[in-house]
C-alpha positions as CSV (number, residue, x, y, z in Angstrom):
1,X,3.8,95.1,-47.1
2,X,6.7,97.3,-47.8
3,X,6.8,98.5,-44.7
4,X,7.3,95.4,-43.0
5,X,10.0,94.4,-45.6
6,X,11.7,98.0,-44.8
7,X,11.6,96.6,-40.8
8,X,12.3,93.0,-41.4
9,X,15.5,94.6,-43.9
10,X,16.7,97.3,-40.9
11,X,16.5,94.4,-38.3
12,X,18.3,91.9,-40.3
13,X,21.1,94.9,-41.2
14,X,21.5,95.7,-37.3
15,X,22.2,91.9,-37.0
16,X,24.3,90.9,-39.7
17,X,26.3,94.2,-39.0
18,X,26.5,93.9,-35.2
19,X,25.1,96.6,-34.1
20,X,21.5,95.4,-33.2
21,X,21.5,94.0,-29.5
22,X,18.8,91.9,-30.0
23,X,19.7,88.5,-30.7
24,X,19.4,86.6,-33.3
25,X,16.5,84.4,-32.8
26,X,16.6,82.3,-35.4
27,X,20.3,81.2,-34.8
28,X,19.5,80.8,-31.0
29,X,16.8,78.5,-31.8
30,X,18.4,76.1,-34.3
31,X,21.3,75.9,-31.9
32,X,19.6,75.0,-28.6
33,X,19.0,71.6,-27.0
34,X,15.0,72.1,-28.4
35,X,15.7,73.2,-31.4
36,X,14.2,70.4,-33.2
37,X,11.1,71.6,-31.4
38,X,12.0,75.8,-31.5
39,X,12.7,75.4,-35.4
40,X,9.3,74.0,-36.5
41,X,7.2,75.6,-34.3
42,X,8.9,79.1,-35.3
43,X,8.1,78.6,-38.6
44,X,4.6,77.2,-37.6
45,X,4.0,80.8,-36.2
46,X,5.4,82.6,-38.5
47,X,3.9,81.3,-40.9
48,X,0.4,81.3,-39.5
49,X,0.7,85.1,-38.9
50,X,1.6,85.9,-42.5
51,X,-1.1,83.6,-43.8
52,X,-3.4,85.7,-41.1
53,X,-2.4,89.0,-42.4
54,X,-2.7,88.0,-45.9
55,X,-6.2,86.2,-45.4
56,X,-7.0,90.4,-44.2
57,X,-5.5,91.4,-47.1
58,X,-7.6,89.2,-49.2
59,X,-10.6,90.4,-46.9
60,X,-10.2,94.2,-47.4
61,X,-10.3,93.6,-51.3
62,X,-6.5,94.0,-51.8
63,X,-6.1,90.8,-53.3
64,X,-7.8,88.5,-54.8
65,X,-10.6,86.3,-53.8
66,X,-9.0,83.4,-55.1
67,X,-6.0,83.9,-53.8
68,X,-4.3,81.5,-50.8
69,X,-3.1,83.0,-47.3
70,X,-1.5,79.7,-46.7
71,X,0.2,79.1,-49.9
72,X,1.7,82.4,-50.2
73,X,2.6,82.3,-46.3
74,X,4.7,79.4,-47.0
75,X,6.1,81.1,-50.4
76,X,6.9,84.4,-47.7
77,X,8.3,82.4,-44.9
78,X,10.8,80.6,-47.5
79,X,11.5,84.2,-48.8
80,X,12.5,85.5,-45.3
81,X,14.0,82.3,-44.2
82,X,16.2,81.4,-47.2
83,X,17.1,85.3,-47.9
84,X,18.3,85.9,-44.1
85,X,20.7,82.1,-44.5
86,X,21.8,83.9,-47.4
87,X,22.6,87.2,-46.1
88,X,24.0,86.2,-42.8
89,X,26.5,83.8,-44.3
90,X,27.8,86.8,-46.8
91,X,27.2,89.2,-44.7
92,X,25.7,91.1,-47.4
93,X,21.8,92.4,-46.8
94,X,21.1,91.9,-50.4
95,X,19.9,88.3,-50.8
96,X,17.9,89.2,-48.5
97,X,16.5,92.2,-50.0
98,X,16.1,90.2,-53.6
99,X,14.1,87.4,-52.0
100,X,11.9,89.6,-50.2
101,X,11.0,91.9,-53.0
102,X,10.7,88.6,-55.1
103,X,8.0,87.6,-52.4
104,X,6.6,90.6,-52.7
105,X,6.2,90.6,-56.3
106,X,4.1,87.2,-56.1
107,X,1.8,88.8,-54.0
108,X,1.0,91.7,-56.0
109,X,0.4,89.3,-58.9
110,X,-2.6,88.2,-56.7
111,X,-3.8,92.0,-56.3
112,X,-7.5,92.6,-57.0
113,X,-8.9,94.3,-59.4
């Protein structure tokens, strides 16, 4: 997990600083003509990947049995989503950061053991 949030943090720099040429999808996306189709199904996705990794998590033993992929996918996509508004309209990478490690703290609080 901190890995990805390391990668997910570098990306979001590159962008947010200009120096990244890939573009920013989620901007392209709520801009098009389909983006009240791109939007929803982005998140869909997105959330349905976390929600998978998380369910493997939960499978390998490192959280708990009881906890729920989909529930704390949703709480993760909102982290991601709302921390990236955030830091591309100050143009500061730490809301960003905050909401992600936030995240991330919920989903230790679900660690087994």
């Amino acid at each position: 997990m901190a890995r990805w949030r390391d990668e997910v943090i570098n990306l979001h720099r590159q962008v947010i600083l200009g120096t990244s040429a890939v573009p920013d999808v989620a901007s392209c996306a709520c801009n098009g003509a389909g983006s009240r189709v791109a939007r929803p199904v982005a998140t869909a996705t997105l959330e349905a990947l976390l929600a998978a990794g998380i369910d493997r998590m939960r499978e390998n033993g490192e959280l708990a049995v009881d906890a729920d992929p989909a529930r704390l996918a949703t709480g993760l996509t909102a982290a991601l989503q709302g921390g990236s508004l955030l830091a591309k309209t100050t143009r500061d990478i730490v809301p960003l950061e905050a909401a992600l490690d936030a995240a991330r703290s919920c989903l230790r609080s679900h660690s087994a053991g």
